[in-house]
C-alpha positions as CSV (number, residue, x, y, z in Angstrom):
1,X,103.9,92.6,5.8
2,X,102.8,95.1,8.3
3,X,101.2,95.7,11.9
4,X,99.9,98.6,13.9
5,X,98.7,99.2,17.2
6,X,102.7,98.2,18.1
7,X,103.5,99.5,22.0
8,X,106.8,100.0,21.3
9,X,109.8,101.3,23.7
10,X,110.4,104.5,22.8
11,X,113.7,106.4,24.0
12,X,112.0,109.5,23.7
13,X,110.1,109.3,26.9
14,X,113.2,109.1,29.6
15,X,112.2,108.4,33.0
16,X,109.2,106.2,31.9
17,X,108.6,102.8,31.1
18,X,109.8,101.0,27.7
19,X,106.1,101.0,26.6
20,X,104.3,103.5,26.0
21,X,101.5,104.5,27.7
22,X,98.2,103.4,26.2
23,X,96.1,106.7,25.9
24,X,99.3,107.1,22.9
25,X,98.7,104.1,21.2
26,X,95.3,104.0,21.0
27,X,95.2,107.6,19.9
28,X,95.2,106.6,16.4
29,X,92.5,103.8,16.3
30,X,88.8,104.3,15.9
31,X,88.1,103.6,19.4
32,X,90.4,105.3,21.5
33,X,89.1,107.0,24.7
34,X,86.4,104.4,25.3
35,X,87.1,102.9,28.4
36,X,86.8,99.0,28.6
37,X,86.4,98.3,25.1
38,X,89.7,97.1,22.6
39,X,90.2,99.2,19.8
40,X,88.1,98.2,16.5
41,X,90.2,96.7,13.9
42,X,89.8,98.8,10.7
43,X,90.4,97.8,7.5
44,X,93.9,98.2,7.5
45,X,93.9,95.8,10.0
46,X,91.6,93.2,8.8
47,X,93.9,93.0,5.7
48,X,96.7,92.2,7.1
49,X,95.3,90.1,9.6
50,X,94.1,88.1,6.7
51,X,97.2,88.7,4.9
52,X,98.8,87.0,7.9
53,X,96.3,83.8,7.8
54,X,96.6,83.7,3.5
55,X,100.5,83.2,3.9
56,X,100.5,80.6,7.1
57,X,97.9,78.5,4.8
58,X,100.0,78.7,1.8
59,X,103.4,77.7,3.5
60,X,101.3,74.7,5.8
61,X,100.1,73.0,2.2
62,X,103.6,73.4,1.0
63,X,103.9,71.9,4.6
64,X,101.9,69.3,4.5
65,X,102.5,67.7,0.9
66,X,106.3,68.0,2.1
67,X,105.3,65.4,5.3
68,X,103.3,63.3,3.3
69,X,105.9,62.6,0.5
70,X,108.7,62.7,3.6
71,X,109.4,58.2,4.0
72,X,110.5,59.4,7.9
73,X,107.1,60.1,9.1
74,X,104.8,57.8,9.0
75,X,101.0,58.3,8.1
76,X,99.8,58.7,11.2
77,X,101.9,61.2,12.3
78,X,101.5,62.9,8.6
79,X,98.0,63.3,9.9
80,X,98.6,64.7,13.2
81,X,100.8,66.9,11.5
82,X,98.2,68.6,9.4
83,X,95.7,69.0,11.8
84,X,98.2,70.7,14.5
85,X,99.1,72.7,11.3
86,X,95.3,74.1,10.5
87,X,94.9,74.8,14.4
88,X,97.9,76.8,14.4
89,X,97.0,78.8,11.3
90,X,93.0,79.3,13.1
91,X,95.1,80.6,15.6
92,X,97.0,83.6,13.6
93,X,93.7,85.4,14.1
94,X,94.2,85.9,17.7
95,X,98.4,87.2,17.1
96,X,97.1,90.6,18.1
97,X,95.3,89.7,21.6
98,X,98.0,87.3,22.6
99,X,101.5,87.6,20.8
100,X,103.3,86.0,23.6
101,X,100.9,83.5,24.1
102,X,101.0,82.3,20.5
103,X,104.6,82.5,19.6
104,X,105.0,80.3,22.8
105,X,102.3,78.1,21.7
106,X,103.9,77.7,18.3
107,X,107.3,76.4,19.6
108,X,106.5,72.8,20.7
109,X,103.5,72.7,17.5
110,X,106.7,73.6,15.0
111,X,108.9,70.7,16.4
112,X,105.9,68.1,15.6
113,X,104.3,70.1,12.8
114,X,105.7,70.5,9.3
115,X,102.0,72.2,8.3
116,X,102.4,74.9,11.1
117,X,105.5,76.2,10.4
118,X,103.9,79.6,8.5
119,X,101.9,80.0,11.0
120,X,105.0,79.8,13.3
121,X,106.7,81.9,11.5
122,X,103.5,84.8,11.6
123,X,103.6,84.3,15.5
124,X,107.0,85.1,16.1
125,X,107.0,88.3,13.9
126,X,104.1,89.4,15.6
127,X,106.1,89.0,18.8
128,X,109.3,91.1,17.0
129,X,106.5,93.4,16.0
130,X,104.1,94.6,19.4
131,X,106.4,93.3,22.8
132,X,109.9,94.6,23.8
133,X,113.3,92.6,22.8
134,X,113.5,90.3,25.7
135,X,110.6,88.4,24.6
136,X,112.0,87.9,21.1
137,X,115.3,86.9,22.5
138,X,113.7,84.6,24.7
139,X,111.4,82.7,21.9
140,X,113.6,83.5,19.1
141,X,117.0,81.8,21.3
142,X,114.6,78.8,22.4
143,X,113.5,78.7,18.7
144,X,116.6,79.1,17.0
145,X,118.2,76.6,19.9
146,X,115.7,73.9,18.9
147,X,115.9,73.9,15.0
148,X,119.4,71.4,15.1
149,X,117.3,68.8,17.1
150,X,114.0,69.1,14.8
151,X,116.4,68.1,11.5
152,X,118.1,65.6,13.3
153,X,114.4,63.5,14.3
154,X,112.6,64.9,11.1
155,X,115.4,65.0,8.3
156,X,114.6,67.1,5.1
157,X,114.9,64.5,2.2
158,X,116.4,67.0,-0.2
159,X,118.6,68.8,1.9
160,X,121.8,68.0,3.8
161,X,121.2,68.6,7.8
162,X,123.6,71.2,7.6
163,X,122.3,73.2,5.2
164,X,118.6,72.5,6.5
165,X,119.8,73.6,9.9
166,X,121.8,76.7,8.6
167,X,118.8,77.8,6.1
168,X,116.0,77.7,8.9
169,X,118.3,79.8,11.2
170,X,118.8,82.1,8.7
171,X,115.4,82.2,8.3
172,X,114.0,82.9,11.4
173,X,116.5,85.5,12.0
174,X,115.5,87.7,9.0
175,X,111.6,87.0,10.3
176,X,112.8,88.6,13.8
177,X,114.9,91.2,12.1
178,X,111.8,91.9,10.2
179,X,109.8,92.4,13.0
180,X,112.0,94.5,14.9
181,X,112.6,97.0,12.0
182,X,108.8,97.6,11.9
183,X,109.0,98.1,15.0
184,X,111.5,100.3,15.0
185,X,109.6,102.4,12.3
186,X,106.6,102.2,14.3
187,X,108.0,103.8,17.4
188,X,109.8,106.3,15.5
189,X,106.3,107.6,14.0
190,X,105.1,107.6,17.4
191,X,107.8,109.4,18.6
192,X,107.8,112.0,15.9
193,X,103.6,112.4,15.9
194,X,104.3,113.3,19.6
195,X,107.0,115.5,19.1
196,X,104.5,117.0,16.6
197,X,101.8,117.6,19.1
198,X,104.3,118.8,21.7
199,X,105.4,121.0,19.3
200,X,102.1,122.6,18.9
201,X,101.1,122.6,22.2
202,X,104.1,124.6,23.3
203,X,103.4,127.4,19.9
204,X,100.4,127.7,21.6
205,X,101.5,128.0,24.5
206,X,104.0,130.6,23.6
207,X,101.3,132.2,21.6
208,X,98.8,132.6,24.4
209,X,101.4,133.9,26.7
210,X,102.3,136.4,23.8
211,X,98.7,137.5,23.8
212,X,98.7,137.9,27.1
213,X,101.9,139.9,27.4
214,X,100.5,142.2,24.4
215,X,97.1,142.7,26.2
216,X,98.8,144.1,29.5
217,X,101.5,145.9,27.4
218,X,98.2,148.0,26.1
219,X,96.5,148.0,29.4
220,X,99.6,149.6,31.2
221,X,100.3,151.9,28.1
222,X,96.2,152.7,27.9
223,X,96.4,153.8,32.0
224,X,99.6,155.5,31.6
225,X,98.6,157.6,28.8
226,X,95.0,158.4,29.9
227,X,95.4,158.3,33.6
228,X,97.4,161.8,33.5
229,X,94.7,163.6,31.4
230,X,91.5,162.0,32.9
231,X,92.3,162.8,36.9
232,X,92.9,166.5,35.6
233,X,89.5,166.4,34.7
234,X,88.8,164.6,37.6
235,X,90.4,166.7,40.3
236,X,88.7,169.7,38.3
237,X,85.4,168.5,37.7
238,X,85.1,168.3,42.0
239,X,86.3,171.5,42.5
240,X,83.6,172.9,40.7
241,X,81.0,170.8,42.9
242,X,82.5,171.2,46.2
243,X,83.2,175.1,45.7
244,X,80.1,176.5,43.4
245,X,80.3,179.5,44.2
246,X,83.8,180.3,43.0
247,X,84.8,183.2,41.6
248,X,84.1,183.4,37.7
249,X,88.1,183.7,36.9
250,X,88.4,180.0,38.9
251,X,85.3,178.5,37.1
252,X,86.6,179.3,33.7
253,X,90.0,178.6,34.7
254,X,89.0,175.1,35.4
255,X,86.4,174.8,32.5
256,X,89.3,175.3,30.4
257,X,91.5,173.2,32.1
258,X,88.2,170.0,31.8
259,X,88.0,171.0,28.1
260,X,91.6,170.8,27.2
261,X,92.2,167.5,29.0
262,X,89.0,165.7,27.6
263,X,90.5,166.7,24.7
264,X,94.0,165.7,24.9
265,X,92.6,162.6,26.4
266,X,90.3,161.9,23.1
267,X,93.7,162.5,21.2
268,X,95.7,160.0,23.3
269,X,92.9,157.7,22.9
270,X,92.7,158.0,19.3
271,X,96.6,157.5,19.0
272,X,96.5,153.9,20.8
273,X,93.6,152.7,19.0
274,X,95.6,153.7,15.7
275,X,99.3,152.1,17.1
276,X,97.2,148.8,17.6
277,X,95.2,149.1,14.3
278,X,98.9,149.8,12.4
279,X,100.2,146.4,14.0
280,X,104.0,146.8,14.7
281,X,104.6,149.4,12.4
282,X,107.4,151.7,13.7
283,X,106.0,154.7,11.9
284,X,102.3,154.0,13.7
285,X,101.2,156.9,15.7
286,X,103.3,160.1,17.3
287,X,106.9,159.4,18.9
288,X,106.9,157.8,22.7
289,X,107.8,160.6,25.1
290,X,111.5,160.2,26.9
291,X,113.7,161.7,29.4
292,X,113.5,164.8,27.3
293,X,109.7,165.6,27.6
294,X,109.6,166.0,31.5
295,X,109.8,169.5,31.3
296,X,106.6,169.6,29.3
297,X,105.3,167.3,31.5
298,X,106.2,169.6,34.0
299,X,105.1,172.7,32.8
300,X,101.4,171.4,31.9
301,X,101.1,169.9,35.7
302,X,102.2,173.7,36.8
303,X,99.6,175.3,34.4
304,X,96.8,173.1,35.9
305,X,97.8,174.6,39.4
306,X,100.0,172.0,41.3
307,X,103.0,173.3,42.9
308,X,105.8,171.5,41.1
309,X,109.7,171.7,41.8
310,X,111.9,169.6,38.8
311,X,115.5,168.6,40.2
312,X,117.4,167.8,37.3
313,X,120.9,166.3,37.5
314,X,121.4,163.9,35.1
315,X,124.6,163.8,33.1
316,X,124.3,164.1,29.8
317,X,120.7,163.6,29.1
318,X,120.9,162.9,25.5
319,X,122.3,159.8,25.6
320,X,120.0,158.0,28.2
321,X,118.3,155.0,26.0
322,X,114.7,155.6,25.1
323,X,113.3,153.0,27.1
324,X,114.8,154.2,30.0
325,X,113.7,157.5,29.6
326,X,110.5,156.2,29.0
327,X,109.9,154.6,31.8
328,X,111.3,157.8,33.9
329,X,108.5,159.7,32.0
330,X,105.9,157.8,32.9
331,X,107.1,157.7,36.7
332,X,106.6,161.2,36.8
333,X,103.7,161.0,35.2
334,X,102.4,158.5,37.4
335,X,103.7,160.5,40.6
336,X,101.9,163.8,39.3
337,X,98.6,161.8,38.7
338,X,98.8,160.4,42.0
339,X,100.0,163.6,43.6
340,X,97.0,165.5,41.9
341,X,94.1,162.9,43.1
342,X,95.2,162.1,46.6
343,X,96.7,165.4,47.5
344,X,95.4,168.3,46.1
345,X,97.2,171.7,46.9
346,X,100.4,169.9,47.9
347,X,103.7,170.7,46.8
348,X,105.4,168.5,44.7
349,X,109.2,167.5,44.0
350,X,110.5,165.4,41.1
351,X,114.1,164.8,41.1
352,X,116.1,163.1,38.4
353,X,119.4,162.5,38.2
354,X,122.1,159.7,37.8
355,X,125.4,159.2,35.1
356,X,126.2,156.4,32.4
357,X,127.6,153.5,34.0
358,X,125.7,154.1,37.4
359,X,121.7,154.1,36.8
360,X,118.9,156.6,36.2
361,X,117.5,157.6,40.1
362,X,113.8,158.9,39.5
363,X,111.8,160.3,42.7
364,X,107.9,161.7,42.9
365,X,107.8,162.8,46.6
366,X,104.5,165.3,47.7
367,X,104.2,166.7,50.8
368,X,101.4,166.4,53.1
369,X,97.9,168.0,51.9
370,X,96.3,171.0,53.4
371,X,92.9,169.8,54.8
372,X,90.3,167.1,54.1
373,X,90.5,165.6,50.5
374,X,87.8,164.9,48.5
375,X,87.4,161.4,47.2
376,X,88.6,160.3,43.9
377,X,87.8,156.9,42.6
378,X,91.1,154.7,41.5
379,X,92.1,151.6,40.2
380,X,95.1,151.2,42.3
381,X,97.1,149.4,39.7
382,X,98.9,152.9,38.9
383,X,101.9,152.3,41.1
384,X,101.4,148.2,40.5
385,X,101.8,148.8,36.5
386,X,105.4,151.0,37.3
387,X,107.0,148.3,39.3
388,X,105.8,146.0,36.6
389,X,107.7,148.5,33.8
390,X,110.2,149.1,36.2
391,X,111.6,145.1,36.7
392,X,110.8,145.1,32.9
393,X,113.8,147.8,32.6
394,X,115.9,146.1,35.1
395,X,115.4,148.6,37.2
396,X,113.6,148.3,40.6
397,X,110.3,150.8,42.5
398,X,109.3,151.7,45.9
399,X,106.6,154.0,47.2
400,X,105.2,154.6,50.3
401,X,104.4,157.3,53.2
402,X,106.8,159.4,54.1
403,X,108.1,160.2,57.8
404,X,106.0,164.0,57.7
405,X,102.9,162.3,56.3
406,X,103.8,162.8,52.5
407,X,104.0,160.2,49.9
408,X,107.0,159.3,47.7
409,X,107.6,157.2,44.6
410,X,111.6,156.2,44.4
411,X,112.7,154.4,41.3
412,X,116.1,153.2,39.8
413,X,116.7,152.4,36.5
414,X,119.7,151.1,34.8
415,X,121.7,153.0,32.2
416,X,124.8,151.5,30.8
C-alpha cells in the first residue's frame, strides 16, 4: 500500500518547521499553484484510495461473520456492529482530508465494532503516513493501550486472551511501522527532488555568473587592445581639422600615422574575434604582450610624437609571471592612451621597477598640457577596467591629478 501528497518533516530544511511548506508538496500534483482549490486526485490516487476502501470491506466481512458466529455478542449488538463497521469503511474515502480526524474517530468505533476494524486499521496508517510522529504516538499508545480491555469484554472464541492481545499489538505496530517507513521514503524523495532543483539552480547560477565574468573579460580585453590604436587615430584625425593648413611633411606624417593605426587596429580586432571563435584554445591567436613588450610599446608611442621617458628598474625582468607583466603592460598602455587624448604635447614618464618577493610598482605620470585641448570623446571605463585587472592580480590602482596640474596612474602589483 501506498500514499502521496505526505507533508512529511524533513531534516533537510533546518531552521524551519517539521512540515514542509506547501508550495513543495503540491509541486507535484496536477493542481499546484491554484490558489484555493485542493490538489485533484489523479489516478494514482484514486487507486489506492480505492485500494484502501477494497481491503477495509474485505477485513469488516471477515469482521462481521466473526461477530455473528461470536456466542458473547448478542444479535443486537452483532447488528450495531456491522452498521458502525460500513460507516467506518464509507469513511476511508475522506483519510486524505482528515487523517487525524478519522484515526480518532476509528478508536472508540474499533472497541464496539468487530466490522470496522480494516477500516481502523487504513486510518491509522494514513495517520503514520501524512502527520508528524506525535500524532501516531498519541493514537497508536491510546490504541495499543485499549486493545487488553477490548479482549477482555469481547473475547476471541478461538484464541487465548493472551495471544489475542499480543497478536493485535503486534499488529498495529507493524501498520504504524508501515506507515512511517513510507513516510520516511516519501520525505527522502522530497528532500532529494529539492536538492535536485537546488542543485540546478545554483549551476545556473554559477553559469550565468561565468557568462558574465567571460563577457567583461572580453569587454576589458576589447578596450585595452583597441583603445591604444583607435585614440592615435583619434588624436590624429583632429589635428588635421584644427590645423589644415599644416605643412605637407605634418599632414603625411599624420596620414601615415591614421593609416597604420586603422590598420593595426583591424588586426587587433581580427585577433579577438578569432581567440573567441577558437574557444579556450591556448594556441588561439598571437601571444599576450608582458613586462617585456613595454619598450615596443614605448617606441611606437615616441614614433607617433609623444614625448615619452621609460624608467626601468626592475630586477630581473624575466622571471616576472605573465599575468603580472600583463597587467603592467596594459597600465602603460592605458596611461599612454590617456596621456595622448587628454594631454596632447605633454611629456610623459613611465617608471617600472620592483624585485621578487616585494611587488611590481607601475606609474603613468604626464605633465601638464601646453594650451587648450581639443575634445576627445571617452568612455571613462579605461582607468575603471585597470583597477578591476588590478584587484584581479592582487594588486591595488590609484590615479588622479597631480600637485603641478599633471595626471598620474600609480599601480602595485604583487610578484612572489
Amino acid at each position: 500500500m501506498s500514499d502521496d501528497a505526505t507533508v512529511p518533516e524533513s531534516p533537510a530544511f533546518p531552521g524551519r518547521r517539521r512540515l514542509l511548506p506547501s508550495a513543495v508538496i503540491h509541486e507535484f500534483t496536477p493542481d499546484a499553484g491554484r490558489p484555493g482549490r485542493r490538489p485533484r486526485r489523479t489516478a494514482h490516487d484514486w487507486i489506492v484510495d480505492f485500494s484502501c476502501f477494497l481491503l477495509a470491506v474485505l477485513v469488516g466481512l471477515v469482521g462481521a461473520d466473526a461477530v455473528t458466529a461470536n456466542p458473547h455478542v448478542p444479535h443486537s449488538l452483532a447488528v450495531v456492529d456491522q452498521w458502525l463497521g460500513a460507516l467506518a469503511c464509507a469513511a476511508v474515502w475522506l483519510r486524505r482530508r482528515w487523517p487525524v480526524g478519522l484515526a480518532v474517530a476509528t478508536i472508540p468505533v474499533g472497541l464496539v465494532s468487530d466490522t470496522a476494524g480494516g477500516a481502523c486499521m487504513i486510518a491509522l496508517f494514513t495517520l503514520a503516513v501524512h502527520r508528524p510522529f506525535r500524532y501516531v504516538a498519541w493514537v497508536g499508545g491510546i490504541t495499543i493501550a485499549l486493545i487488553p480491555f477490548y479482549f477482555w469484554t469481547r473475547p476471541d472464541p478461538e484464541l487465548p486472551y493472551a495471544v489475542a492481545v499480543a497478536v493485535f499489538v503486534l499488529l498495529t505496530a507493524a501498520v504504524v511501522g508501515w506507515g512511517l517507513l513510507v513516510r520516511s521514503k516519501r520525505q527522502l524523495m522530497l528532500s532529494l527532488r529539492d536538492r535536485a532543483r537546488r542543485a540546478e539552480t545554483e549551476a545556473r547560477l554559477r553559469a550565468e555568473q561565468a557568462q558574465r565574468l567571460a563577457r567583461e573579460a572580453i569587454a576589458r580585453e576589447m578596450h585595452d587592445v583597441l583603445a591604444h590604436r583607435l585614440t592615435l587615430l583619434s588624436v590624429h584625425a583632429g589635428a588635421l581639422e584644427f590645423r589644415p593648413d599644416a605643412p605637407r611633411e605634418e599632414v603625411a606624417r599624420a596620414a601615415g600615422v591614421i593609416r597604420e593605426s586603422a590598420h593595426e587596429a583591424l588586426q587587433d580586432l581580427r585577433e579577438i574575434i578569432g581567440v573567441l571563435r577558437a574557444g579556450d584554445s591556448d594556441d588561439a591567436g598571437r601571444p599576450q604582450p608582458t613586462l617585456a613588450a613595454l619598450d615596443t610599446l614605448v617606441a611606437e608611442s615616441r614614433e607617433a610624437g609623444m614625448k615619452v621617458t621609460l624608467d626601468s628598474r626592475v630586477t630581473a625582468p624575466e622571471t616576472v609571471p605573465a599575468s603580472v607583466g600583463r597587467t603592467a603592460y596594459r597600465i602603460a598602455q592605458e596611461g599612454l592612451t590617456n596621456a595622448r587624448k587628454h594631454a596632447p604635447g605633454a611629456e610623459v614618464t613611465v617608471s617600472v621597477g620592483g624585485v621578487p618577493g616585494e611587488g611590481l610598482t607601475m606609474s603613468v605620470r604626464n605633465s601638464p598640457p601646453d594650451g587648450e585641448v581639443p575634445h576627445v570623446p571617452g568612455s571613462g571605463q579605461g582607468l575603471i577596467g585597470l583597477a578591476e585587472r588590478a584587484n584581479l592580480a592582487g594588486g591595488r590602482l590609484e590615479h588622479g591629478p597631480e600637485e603641478d596640474g599633471g595626471f598620474g596612474v600609480r599601480a602595485w602589483l604583487p610578484w612572489r
